[in-house]
Backbone as XML, in Angstrom:
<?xml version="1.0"?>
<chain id="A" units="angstrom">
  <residue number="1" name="UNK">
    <atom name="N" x="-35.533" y="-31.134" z="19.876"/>
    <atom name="CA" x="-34.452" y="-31.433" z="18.967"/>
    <atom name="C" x="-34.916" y="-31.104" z="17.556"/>
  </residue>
  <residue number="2" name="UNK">
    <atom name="N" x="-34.475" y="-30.221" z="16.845"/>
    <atom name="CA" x="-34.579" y="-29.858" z="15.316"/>
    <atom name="C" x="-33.869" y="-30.457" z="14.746"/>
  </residue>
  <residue number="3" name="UNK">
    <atom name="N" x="-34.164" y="-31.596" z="13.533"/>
    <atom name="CA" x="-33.330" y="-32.142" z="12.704"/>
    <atom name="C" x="-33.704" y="-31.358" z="11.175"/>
  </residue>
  <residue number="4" name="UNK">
    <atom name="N" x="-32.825" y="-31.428" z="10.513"/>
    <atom name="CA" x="-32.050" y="-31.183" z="9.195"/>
    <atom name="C" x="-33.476" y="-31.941" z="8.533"/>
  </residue>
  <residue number="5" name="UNK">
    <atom name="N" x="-34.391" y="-31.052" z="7.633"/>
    <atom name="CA" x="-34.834" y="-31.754" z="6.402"/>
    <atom name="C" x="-33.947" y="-32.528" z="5.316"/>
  </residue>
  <residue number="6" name="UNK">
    <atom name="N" x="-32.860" y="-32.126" z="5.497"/>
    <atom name="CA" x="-31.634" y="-32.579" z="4.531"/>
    <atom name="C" x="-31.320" y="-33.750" z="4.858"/>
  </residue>
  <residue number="7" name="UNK">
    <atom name="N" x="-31.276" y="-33.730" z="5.823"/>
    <atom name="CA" x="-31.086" y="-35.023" z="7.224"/>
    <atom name="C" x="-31.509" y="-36.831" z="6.532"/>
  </residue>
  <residue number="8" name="UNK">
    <atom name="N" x="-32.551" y="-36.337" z="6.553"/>
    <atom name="CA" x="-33.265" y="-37.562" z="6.174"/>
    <atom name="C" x="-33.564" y="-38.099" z="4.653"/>
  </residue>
  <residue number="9" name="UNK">
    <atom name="N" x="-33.022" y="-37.123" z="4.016"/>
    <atom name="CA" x="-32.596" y="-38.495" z="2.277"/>
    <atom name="C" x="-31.623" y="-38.878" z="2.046"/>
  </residue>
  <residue number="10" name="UNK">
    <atom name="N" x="-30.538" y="-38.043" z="2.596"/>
    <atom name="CA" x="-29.144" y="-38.177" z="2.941"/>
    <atom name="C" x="-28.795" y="-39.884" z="3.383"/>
  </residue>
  <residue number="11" name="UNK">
    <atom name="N" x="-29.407" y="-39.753" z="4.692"/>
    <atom name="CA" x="-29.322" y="-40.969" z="5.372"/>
    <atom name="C" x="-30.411" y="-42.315" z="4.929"/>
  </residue>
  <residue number="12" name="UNK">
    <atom name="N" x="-31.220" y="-42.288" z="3.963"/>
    <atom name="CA" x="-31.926" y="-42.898" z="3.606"/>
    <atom name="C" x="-31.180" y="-43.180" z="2.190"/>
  </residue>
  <residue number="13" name="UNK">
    <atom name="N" x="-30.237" y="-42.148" z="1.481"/>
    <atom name="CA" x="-29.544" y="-42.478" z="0.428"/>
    <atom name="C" x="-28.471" y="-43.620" z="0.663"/>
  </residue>
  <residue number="14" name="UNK">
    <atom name="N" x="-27.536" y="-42.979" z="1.778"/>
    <atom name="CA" x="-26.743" y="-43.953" z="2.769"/>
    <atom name="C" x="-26.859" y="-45.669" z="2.925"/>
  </residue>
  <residue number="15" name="UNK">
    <atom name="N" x="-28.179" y="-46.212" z="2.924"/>
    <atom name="CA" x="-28.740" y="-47.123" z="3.497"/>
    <atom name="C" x="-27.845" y="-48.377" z="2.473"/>
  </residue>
  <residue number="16" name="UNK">
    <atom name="N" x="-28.638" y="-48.292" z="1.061"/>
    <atom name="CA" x="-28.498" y="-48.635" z="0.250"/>
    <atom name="C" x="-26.391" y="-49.195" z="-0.074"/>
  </residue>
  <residue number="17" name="UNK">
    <atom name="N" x="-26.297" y="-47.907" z="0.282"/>
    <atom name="CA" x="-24.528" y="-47.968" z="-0.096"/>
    <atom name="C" x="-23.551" y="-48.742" z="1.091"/>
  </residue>
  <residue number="18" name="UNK">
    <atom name="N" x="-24.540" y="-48.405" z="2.410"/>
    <atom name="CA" x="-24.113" y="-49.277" z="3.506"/>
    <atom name="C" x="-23.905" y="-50.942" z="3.239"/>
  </residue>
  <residue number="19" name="UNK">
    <atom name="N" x="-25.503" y="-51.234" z="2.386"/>
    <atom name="CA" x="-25.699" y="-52.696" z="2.530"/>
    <atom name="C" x="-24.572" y="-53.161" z="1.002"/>
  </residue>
  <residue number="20" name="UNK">
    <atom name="N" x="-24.745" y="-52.469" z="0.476"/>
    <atom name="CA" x="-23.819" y="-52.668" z="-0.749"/>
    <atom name="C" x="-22.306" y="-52.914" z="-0.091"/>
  </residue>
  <residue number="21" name="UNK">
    <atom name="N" x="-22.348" y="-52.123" z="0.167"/>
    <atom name="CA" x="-20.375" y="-52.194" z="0.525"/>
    <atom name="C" x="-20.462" y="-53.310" z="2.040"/>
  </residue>
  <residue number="22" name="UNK">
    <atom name="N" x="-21.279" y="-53.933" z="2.644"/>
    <atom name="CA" x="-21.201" y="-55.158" z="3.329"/>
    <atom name="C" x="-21.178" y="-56.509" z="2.851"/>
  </residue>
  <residue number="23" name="UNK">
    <atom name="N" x="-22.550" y="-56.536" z="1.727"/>
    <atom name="CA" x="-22.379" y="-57.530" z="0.717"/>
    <atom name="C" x="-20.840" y="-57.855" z="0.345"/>
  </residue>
  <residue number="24" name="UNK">
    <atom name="N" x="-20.098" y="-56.854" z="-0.667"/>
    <atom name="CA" x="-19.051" y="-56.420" z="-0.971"/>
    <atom name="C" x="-17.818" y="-57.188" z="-0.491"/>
  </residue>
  <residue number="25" name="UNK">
    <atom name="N" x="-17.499" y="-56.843" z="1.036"/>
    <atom name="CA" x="-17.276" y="-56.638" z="2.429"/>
    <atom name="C" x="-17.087" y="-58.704" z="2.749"/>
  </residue>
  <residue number="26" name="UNK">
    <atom name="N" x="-18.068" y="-59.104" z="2.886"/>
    <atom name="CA" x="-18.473" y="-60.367" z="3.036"/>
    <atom name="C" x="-17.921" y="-61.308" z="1.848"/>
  </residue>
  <residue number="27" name="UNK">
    <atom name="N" x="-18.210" y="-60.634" z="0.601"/>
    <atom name="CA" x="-17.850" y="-62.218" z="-0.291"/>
    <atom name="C" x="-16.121" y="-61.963" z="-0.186"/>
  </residue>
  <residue number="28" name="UNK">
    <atom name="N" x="-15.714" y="-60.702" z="-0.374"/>
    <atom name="CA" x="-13.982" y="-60.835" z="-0.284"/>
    <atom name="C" x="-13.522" y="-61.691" z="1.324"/>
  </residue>
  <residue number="29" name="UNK">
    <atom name="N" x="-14.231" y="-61.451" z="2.049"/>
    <atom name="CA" x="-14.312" y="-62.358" z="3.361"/>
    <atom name="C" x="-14.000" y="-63.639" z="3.025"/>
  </residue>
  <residue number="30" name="UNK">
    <atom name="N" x="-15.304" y="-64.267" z="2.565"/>
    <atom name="CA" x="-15.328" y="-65.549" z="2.325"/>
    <atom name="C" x="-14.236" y="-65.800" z="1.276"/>
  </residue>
  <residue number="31" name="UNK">
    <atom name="N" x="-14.110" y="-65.287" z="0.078"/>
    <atom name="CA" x="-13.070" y="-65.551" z="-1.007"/>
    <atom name="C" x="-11.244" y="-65.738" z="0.063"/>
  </residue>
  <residue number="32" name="UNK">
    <atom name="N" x="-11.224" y="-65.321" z="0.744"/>
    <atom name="CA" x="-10.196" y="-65.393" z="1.984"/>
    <atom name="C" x="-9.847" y="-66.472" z="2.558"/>
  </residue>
  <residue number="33" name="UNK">
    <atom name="N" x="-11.322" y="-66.521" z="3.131"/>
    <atom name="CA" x="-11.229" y="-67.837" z="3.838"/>
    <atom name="C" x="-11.440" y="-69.050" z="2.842"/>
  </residue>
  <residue number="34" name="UNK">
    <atom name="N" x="-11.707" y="-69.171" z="1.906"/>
    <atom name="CA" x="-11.612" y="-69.997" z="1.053"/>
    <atom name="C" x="-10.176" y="-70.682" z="0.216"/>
  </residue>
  <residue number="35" name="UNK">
    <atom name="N" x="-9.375" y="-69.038" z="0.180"/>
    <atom name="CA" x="-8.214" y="-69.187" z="-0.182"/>
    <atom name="C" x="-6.885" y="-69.705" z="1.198"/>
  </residue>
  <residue number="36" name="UNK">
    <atom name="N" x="-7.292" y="-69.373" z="2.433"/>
    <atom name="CA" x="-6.852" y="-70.188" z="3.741"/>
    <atom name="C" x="-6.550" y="-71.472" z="3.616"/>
  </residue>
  <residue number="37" name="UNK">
    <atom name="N" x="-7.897" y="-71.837" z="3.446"/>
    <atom name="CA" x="-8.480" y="-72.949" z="3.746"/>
    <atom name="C" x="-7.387" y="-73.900" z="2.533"/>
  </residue>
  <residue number="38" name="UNK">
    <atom name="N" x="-7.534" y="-73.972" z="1.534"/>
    <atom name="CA" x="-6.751" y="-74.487" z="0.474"/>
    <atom name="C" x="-5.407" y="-74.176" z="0.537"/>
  </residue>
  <residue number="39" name="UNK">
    <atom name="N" x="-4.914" y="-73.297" z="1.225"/>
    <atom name="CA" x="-3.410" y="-73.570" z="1.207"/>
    <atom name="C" x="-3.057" y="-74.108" z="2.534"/>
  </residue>
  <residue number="40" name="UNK">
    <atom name="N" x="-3.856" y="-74.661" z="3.987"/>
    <atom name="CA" x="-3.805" y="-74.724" z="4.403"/>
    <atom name="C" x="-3.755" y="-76.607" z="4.225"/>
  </residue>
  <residue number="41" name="UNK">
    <atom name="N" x="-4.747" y="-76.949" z="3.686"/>
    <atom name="CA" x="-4.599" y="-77.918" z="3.090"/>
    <atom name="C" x="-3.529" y="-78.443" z="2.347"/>
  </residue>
  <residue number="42" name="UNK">
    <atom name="N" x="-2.954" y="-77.750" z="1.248"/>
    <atom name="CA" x="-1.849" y="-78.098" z="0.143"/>
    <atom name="C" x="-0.984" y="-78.093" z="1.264"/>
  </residue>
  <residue number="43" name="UNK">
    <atom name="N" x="-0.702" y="-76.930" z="2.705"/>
    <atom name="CA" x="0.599" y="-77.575" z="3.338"/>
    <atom name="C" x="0.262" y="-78.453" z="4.252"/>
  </residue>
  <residue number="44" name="UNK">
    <atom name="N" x="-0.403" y="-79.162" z="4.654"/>
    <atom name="CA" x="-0.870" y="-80.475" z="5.796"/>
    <atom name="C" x="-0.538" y="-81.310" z="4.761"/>
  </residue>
  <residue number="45" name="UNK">
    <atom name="N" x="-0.860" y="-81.329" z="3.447"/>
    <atom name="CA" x="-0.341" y="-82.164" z="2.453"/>
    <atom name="C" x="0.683" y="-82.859" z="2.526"/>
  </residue>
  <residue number="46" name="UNK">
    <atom name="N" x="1.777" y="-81.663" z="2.129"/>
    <atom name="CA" x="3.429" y="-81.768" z="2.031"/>
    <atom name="C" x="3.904" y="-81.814" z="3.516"/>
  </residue>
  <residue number="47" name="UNK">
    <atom name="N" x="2.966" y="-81.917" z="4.642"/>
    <atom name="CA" x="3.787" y="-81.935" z="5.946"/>
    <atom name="C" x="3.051" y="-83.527" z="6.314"/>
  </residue>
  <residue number="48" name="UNK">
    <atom name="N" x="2.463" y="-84.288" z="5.481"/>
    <atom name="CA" x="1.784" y="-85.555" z="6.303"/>
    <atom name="C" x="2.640" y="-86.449" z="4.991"/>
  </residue>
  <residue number="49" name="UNK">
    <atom name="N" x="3.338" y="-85.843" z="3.702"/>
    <atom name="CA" x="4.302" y="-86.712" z="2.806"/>
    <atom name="C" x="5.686" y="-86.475" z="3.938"/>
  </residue>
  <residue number="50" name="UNK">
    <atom name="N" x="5.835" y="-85.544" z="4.234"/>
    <atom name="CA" x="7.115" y="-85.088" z="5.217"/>
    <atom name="C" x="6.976" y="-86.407" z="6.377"/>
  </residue>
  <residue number="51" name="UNK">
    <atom name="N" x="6.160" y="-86.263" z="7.412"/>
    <atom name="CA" x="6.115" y="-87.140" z="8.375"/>
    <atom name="C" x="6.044" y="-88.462" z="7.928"/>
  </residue>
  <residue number="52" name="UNK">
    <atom name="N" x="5.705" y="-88.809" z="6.649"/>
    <atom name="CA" x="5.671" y="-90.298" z="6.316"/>
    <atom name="C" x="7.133" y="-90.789" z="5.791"/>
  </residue>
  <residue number="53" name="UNK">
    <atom name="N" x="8.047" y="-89.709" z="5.345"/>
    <atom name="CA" x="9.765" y="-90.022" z="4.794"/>
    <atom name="C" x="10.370" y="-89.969" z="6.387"/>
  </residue>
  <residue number="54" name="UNK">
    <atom name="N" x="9.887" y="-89.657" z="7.026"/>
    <atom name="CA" x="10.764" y="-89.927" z="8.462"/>
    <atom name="C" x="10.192" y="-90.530" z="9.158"/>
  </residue>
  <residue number="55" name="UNK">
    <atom name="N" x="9.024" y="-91.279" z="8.755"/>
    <atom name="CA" x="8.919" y="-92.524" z="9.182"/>
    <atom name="C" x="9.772" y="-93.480" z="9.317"/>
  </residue>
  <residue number="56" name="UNK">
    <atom name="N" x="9.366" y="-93.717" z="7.482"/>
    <atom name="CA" x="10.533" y="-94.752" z="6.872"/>
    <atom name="C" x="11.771" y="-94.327" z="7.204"/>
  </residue>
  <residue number="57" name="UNK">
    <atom name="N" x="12.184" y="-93.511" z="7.320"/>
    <atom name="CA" x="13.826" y="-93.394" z="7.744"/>
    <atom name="C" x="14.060" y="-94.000" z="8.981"/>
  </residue>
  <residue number="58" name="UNK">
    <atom name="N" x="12.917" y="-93.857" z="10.138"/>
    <atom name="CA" x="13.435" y="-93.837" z="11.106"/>
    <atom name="C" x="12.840" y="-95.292" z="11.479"/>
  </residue>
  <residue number="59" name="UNK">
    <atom name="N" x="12.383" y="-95.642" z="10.425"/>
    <atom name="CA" x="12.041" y="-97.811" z="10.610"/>
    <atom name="C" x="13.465" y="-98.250" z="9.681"/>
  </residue>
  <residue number="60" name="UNK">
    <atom name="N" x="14.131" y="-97.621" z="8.950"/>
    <atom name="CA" x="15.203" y="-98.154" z="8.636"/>
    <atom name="C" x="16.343" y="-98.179" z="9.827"/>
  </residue>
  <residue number="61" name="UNK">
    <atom name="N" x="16.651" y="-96.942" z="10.382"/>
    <atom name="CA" x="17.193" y="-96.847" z="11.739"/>
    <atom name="C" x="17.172" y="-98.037" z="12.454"/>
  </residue>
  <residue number="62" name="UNK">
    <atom name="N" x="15.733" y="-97.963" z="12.683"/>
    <atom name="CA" x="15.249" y="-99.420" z="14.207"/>
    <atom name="C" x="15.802" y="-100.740" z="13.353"/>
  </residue>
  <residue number="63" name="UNK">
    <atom name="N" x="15.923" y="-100.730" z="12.152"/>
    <atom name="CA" x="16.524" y="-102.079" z="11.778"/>
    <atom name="C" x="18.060" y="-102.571" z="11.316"/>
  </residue>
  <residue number="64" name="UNK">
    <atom name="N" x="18.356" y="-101.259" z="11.135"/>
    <atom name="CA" x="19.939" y="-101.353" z="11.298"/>
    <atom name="C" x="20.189" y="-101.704" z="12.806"/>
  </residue>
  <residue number="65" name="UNK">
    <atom name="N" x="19.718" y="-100.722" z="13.742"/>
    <atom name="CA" x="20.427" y="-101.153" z="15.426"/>
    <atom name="C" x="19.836" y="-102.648" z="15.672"/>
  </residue>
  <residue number="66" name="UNK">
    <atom name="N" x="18.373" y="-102.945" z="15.892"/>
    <atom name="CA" x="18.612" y="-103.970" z="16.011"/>
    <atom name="C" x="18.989" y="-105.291" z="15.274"/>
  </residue>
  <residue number="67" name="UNK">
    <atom name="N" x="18.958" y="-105.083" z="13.686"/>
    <atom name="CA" x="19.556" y="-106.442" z="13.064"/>
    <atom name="C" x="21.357" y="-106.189" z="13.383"/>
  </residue>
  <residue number="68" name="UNK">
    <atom name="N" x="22.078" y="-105.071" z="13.310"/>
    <atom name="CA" x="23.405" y="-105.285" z="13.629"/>
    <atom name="C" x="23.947" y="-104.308" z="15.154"/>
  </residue>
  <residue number="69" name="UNK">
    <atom name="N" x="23.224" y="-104.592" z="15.897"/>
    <atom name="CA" x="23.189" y="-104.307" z="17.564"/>
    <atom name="C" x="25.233" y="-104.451" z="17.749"/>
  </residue>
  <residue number="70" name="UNK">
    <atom name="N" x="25.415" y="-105.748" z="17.841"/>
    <atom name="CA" x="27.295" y="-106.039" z="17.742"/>
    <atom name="C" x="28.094" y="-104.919" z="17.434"/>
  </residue>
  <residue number="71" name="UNK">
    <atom name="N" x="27.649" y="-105.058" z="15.842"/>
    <atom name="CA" x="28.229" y="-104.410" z="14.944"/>
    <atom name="C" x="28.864" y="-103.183" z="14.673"/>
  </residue>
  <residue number="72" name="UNK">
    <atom name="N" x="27.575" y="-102.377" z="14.926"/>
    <atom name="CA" x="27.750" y="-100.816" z="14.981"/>
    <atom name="C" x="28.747" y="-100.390" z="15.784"/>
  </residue>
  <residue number="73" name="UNK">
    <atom name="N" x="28.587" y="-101.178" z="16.850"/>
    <atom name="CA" x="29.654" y="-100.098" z="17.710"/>
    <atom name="C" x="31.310" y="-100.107" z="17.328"/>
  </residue>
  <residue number="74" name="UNK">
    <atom name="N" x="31.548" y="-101.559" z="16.675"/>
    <atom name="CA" x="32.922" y="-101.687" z="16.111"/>
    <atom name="C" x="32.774" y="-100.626" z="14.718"/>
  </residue>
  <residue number="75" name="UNK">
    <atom name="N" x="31.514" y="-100.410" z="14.182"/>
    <atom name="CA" x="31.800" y="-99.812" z="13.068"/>
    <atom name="C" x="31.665" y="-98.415" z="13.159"/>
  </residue>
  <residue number="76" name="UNK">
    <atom name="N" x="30.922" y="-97.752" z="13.913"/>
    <atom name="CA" x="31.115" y="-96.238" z="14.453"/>
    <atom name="C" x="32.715" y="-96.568" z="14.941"/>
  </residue>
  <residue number="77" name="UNK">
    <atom name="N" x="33.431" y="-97.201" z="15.924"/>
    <atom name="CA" x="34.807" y="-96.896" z="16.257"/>
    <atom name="C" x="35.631" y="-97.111" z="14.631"/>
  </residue>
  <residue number="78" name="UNK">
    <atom name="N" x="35.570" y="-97.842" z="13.985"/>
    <atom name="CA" x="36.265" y="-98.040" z="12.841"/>
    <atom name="C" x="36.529" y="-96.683" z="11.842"/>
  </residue>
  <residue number="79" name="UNK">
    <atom name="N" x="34.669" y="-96.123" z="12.259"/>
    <atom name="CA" x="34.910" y="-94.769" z="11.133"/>
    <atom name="C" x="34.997" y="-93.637" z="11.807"/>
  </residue>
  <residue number="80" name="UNK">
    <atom name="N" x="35.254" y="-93.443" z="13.357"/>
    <atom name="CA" x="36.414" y="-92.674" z="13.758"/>
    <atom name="C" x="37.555" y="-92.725" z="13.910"/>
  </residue>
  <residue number="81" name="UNK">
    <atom name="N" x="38.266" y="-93.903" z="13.605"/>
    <atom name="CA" x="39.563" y="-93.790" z="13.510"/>
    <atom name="C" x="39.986" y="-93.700" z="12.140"/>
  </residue>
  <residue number="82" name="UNK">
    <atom name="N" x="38.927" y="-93.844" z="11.027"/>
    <atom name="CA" x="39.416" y="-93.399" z="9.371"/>
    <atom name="C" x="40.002" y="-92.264" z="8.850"/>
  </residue>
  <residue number="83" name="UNK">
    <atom name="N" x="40.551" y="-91.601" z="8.335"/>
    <atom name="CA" x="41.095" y="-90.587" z="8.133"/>
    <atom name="C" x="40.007" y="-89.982" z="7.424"/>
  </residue>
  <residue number="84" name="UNK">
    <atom name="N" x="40.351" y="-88.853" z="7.422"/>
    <atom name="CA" x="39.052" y="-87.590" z="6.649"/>
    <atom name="C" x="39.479" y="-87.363" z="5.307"/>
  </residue>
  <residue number="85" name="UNK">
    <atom name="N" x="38.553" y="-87.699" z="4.379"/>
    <atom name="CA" x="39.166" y="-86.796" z="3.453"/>
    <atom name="C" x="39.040" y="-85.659" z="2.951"/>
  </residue>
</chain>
């Protein structure tokens, strides 16, 4: 096998620009996953304030049916027979 005298500074020039543009390569990586990571967060945020308003909504619910259990049902029929406006 005859290789290229040319061959070999070429690829020894190479080396250098390889590890450079991996370095490179890697921190925009991480800068990525860094930027993920934080918006991933900010929305678990606004989705664990979300699940906590329909909480409370839905403990106001359980205390309307059972403090006026009777009630409701005369008052759902009452406000279907109301006129629309």
């Amino acid at each position: 096998m005859n290789i290229s005298p040319l061959l070999i500074p070429i690829i020894a020039l190479m080396i250098p620009f390889f590890a450079i543009g991996m370095g490179t390569w890697s921190k925009l990586k991480n800068r990525e996953l860094d930027m993920r990571m934080k918006a991933d967060k900010e929305r678990s945020t606004i989705d664990f304030a979300r699940v906590e308003r329909l909480e409370d909504r839905v403990r106001v619910l359980e205390r309307i049916v059972t403090d006026r259990g009777g009630d409701l049902a005369h008052e759902i029929e009452r406000l279907r027979d109301a006129p629309l406006n």
